[in-house]
C-alpha positions, 0 to 999 in steps of 0.5 A: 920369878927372876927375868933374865935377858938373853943377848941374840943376834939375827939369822934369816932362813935365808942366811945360808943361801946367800951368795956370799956365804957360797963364796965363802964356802967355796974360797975357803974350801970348807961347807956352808954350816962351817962357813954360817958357823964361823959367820955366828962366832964373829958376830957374836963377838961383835955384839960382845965387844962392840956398841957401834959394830966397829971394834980395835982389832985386826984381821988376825984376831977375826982369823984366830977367831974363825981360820985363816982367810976368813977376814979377808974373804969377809973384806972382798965381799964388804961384809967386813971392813978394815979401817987403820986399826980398827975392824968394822961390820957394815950395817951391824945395826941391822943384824946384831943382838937387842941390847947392842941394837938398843945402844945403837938406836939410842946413839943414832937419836 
């Protein structure tokens, strides 16, 4: 039988009681499963494009990706960064999926 190795990412029982996916919530005026939703989408996306949880983009892609104000939302909470033309994810390496942790523990040796 054929193995195939399936990308993840992490999510804590404790993910959607966090206070900053309340924030969310209540900044963006939609609920916690829409806001861990969106939370999931760009993480995902992180984890596909990206080896080191910093990729060349903007806050508009992270919108177009969720809604509107999400980048900057995720940027007042530290959960995003903008850095000149380039989007990163704090501590990505804690939370992405095996392969893209894998390429990072490799790079941090």
């Amino acid at each position: 039988m054929r193995r195939i190795d399936m990308a993840w990412i992490k999510l804590d029982h404790s993910t959607g009681n966090k206070p900053e996916v309340f924030i969310i919530s209540q900044r963006l005026e939609i609920n916690r499963a829409e806001t861990l939703g969106h939370l999931v989408a760009l993480w995902v996306w992180f984890d596909q494009v990206s080896e080191d949880g910093t990729i060349k983009g903007n806050k508009a892609m992270v919108d177009s990706l969720t809604l509107p104000g999400f980048a900057d939302t995720l940027i007042e909470l530290n959960w995003l960064k903008e850095i000149g033309d380039k989007l990163e994810l704090p501590n990505f390496c804690n939370h992405n999926g095996q392969t893209a942790k894998q390429r990072c523990q490799a790079q941090s040796r």
